[in-house]
PAVEX-794878 format. One record per residue (C-alpha): x, y, z. Coordinates in steps of 0.1 Angstrom, whole numbers. Layout:
// PAVEX-794878
@px: X; py: Y; pz: Z
...
This chain:
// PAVEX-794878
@px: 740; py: -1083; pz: -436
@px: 716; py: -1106; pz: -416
@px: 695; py: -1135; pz: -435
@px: 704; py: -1117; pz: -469
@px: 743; py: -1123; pz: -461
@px: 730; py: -1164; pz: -460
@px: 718; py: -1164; pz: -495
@px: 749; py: -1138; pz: -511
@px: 777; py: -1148; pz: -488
@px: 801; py: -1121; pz: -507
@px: 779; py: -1096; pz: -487
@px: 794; py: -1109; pz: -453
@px: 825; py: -1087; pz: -464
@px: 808; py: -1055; pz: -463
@px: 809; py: -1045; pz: -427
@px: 782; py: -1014; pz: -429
@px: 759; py: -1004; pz: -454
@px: 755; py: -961; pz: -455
@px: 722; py: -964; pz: -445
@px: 702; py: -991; pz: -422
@px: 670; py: -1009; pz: -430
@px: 649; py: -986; pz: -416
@px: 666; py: -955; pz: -434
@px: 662; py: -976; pz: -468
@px: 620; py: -980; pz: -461
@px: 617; py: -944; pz: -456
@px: 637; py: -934; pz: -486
@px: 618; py: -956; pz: -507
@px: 589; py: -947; pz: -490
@px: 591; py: -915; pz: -500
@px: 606; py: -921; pz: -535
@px: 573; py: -938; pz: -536
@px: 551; py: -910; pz: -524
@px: 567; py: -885; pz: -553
@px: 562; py: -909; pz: -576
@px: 528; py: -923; pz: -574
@px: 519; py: -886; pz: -572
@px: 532; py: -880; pz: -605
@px: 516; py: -911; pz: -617
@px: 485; py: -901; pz: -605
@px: 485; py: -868; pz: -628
@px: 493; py: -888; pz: -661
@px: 466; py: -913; pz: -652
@px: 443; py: -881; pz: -643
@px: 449; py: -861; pz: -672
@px: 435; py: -884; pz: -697
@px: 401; py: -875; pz: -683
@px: 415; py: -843; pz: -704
@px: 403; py: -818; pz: -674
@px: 410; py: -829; pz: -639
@px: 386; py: -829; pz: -608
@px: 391; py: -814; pz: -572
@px: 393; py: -841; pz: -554
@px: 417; py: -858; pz: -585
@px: 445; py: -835; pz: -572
@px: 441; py: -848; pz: -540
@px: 470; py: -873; pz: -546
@px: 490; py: -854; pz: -574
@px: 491; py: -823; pz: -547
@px: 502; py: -847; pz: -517
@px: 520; py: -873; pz: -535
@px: 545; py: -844; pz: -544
@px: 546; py: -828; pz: -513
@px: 550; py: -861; pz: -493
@px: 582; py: -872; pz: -508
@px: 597; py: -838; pz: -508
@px: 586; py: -837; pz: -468
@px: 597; py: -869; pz: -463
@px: 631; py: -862; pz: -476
@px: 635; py: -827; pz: -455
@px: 626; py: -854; pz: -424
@px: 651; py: -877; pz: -433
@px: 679; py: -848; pz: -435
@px: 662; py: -837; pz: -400
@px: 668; py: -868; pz: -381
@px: 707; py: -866; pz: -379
@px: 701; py: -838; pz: -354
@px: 664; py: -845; pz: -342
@px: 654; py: -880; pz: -348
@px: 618; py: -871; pz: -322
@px: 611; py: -844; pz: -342
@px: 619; py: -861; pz: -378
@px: 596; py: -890; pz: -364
@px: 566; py: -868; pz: -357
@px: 568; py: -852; pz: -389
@px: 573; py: -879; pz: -408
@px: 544; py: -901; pz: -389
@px: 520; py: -873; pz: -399
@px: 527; py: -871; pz: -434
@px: 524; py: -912; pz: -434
@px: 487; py: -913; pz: -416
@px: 479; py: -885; pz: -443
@px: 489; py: -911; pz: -465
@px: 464; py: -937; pz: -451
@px: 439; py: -912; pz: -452
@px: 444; py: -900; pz: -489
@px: 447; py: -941; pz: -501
@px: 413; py: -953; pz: -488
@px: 397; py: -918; pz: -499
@px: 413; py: -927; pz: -532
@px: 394; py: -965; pz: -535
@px: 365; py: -949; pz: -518
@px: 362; py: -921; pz: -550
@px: 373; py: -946; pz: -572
@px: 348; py: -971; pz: -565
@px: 320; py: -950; pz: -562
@px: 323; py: -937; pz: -601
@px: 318; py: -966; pz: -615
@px: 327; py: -999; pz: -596
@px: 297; py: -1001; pz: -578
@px: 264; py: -987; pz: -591
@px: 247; py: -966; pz: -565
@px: 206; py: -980; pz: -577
@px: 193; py: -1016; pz: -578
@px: 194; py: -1048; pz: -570
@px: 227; py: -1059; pz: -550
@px: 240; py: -1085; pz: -579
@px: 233; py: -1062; pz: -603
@px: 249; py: -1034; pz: -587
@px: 287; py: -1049; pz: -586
@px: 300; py: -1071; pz: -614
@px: 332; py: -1082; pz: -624
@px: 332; py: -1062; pz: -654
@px: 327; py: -1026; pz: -639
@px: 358; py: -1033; pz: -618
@px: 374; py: -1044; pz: -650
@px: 364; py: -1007; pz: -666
@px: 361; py: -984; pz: -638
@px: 392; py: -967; pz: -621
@px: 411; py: -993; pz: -602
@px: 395; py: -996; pz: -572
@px: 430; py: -1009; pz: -556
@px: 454; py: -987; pz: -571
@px: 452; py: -956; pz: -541
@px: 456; py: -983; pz: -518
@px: 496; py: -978; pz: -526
@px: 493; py: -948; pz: -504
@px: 481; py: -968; pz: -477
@px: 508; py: -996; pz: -481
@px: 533; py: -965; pz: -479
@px: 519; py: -951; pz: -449
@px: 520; py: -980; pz: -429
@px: 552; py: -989; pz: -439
@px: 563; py: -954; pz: -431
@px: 552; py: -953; pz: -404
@px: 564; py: -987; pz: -393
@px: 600; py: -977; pz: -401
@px: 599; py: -945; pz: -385
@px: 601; py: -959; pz: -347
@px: 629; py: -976; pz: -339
@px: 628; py: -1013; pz: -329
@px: 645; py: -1018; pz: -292
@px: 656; py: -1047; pz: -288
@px: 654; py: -1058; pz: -319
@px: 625; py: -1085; pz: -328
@px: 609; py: -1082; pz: -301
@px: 583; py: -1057; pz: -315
@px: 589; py: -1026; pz: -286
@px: 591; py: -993; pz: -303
@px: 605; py: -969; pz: -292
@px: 584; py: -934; pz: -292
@px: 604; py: -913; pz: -269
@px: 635; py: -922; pz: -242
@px: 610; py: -932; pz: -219
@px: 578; py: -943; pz: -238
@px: 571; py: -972; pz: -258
@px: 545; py: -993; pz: -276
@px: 547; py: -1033; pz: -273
@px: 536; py: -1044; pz: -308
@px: 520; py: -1087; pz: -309
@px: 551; py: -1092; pz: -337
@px: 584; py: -1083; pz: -347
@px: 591; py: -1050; pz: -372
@px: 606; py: -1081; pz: -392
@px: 575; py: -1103; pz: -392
@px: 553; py: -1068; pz: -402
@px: 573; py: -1058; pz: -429
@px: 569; py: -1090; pz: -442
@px: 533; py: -1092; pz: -442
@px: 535; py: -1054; pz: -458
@px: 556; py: -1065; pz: -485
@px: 526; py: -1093; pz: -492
@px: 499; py: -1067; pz: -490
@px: 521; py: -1046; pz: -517
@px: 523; py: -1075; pz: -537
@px: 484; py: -1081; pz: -537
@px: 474; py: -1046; pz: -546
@px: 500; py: -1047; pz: -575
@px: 484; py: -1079; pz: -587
@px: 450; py: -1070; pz: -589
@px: 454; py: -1041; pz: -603
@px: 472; py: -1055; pz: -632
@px: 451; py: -1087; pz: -631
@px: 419; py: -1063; pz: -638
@px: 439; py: -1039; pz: -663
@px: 450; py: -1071; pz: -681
@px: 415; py: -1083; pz: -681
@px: 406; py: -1057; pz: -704
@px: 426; py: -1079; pz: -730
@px: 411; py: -1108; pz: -722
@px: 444; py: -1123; pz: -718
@px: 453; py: -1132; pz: -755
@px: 489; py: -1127; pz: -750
@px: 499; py: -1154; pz: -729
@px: 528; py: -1129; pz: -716
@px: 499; py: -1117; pz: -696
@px: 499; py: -1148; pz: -672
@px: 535; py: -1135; pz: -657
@px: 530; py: -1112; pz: -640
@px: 495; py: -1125; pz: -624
@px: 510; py: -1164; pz: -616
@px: 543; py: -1145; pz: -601
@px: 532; py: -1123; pz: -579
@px: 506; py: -1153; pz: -562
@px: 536; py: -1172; pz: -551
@px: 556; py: -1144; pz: -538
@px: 525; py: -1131; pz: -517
@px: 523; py: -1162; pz: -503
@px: 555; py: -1169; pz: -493
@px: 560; py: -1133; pz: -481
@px: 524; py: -1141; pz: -458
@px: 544; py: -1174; pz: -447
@px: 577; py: -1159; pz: -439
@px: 558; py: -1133; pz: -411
@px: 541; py: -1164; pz: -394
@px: 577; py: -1173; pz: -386
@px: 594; py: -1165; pz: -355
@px: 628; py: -1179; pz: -366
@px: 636; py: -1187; pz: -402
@px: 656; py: -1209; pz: -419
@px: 680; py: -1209; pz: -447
@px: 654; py: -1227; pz: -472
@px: 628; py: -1196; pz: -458
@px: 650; py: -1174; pz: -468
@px: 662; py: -1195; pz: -499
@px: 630; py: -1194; pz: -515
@px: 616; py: -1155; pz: -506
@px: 650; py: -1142; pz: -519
@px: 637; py: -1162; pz: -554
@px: 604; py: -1151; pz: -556
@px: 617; py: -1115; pz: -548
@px: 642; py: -1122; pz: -578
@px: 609; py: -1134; pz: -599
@px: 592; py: -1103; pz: -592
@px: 618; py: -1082; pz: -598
@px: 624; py: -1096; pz: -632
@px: 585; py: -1098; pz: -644
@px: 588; py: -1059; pz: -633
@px: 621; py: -1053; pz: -656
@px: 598; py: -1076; pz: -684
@px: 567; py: -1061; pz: -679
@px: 584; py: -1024; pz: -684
@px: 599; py: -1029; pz: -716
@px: 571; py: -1051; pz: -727
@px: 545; py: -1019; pz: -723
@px: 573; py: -995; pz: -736
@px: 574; py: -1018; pz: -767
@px: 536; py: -1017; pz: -771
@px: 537; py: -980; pz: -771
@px: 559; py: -980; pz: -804
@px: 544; py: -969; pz: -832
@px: 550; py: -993; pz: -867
@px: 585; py: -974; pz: -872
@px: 592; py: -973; pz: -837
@px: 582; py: -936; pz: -831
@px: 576; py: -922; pz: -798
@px: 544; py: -907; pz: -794
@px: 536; py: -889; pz: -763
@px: 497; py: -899; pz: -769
@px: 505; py: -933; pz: -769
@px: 526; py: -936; pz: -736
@px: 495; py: -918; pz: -719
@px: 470; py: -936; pz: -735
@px: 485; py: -969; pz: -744
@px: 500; py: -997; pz: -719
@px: 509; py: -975; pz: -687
@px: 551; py: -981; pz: -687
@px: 559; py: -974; pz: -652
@px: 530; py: -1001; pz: -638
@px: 549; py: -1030; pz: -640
@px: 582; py: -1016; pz: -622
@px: 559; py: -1022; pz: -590
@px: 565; py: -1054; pz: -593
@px: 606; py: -1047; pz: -591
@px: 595; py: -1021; pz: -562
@px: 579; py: -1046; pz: -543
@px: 609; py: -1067; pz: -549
@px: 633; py: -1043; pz: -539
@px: 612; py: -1038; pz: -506
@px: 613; py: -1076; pz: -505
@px: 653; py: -1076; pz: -499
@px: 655; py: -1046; pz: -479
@px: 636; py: -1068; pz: -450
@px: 663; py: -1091; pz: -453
@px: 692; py: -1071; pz: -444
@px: 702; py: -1059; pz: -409
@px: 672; py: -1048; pz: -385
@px: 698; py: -1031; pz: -359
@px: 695; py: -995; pz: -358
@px: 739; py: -977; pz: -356
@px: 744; py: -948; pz: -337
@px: 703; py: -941; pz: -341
@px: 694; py: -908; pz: -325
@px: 665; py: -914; pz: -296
């Protein structure tokens, strides 16, 4: 079970997990892709009619995660082919992300006409479209496609594109998802940090889950500068992966709470409207993505 093993000992007694670390990024990664295309539409639709280019990400989120899934059942009988198909659908995802910021930012973030102070402020990024939030798709992608090629020998950073061709990365797959896992923790904290802005941050709840996420980004940046770690490395990013997990669970039923009417009726309106009730479980994704980099980098019985 690798460095996870150090900090849950009981783990040591499980000798093989069903599926290896890579295996558990790309199903996440593309659990991730249906759902941020789904959350895309209910963020969309409040606009009550949607735009071309807003179906952009409802359209591929969707498709991505159902392709990404047919490539995962490919690659027990062609792990090339599974690789190609899923690389593609993970640069799409780039592409789709920083098209995302780049159409969110231009309605409203950043003024197109006059002077350059007066053009960006803090407050049109506080009340535009998050600027940050497509940049999940990009955080996929690259972890997608990081996953994807197999490490061989592990930690030293060679990937392994076909029997005979390779790529000699400057760091470890270890060391990368690491510093992935602290990019996914930024773009979750500013997002909330400007959607909580809105509130002005009355409810001292609010300070969770933008304090939190600070320290497990920076650990997480930390833990990829290190070659070799030690148990107090791993000590310390298994607790802030635990924090963030927890502010996530806290968050969700915090939002779902809000939603409530007086006598604790649902009301559709409000869930769309109201505190969005799947945001904070990026937190526990990101936390979940956190652990998964602990376990066992070795790839068993991996088809080339």
């Amino acid at each position: 079970m690798f460095y996870l093993a150090e900090i849950l000992p009981f783990l040591r007694r499980i000798r093989k997990l069903p599926f290896t670390r890579d295996q558990l990024f790309l199903i996440i990664a593309a659990v991730n892709e249906f759902f941020m295309g789904l959350d895309t539409y209910s963020a969309h639709v409040l606009n009550g009619t949607i735009r071309w280019n807003e179906w952009i990400p409802i359209v591929f989120g969707i498709s991505a995660g159902i392709l990404l899934l047919i490539a995962g059942m490919l690659a027990k009988r062609n792990r090339g082919l599974a690789n190609v198909l899923a690389t593609i659908v993970f640069v799409a995802s780039i592409v789709v992300g920083f098209l995302g910021s780049y159409f969110h930012i231009s309605r409203g973030a950043i003024l197109p006409y006059g002077p350059i102070l007066e053009r960006l402020r803090i407050s049109f990024l506080i009340w535009a479209p998050p600027a940050m939030a497509p940049l999940a798709f990009v955080m996929v992608g690259v972890l997608g496609i990081s996953a994807a090629w197999i490490e061989d020998p592990v930690g030293t950073g060679k990937l392994q594109i076909t029997s005979r061709k390779s790529i000699q990365m400057p760091f470890s797959k270890t060391q990368a998802y690491f510093w992935m896992v602290c990019f996914g923790i930024l773009v979750t904290l500013v997002s909330a940090a400007l959607d909580h802005a809105r509130t002005g941050y009355l409810n001292p709840w609010l300070w969770l889950p933008f304090i939190t996420p600070i320290f497990a980004a920076t650990v997480s940046l930390l833990m990829g500068l290190k070659e070799k770690l030690e148990y107090g490395d791993v000590l310390i990013f298994f607790i802030a992966m635990v924090m963030m997990g927890l502010v996530g669970v806290i968050g969700f039923f915090l939002h779902l709470n809000e939603n409530l009417t007086i006598s604790n009726w649902q009301v559709l309106e409000r869930y769309l409207r109201g505190a969005p009730f799947l945001a904070p479980l990026l937190y526990a994704n990101m936390a979940a993505m956190g652990l998964i980099v602990l376990l066992d980098p070795r790839e068993y019985g991996a088809v080339k």
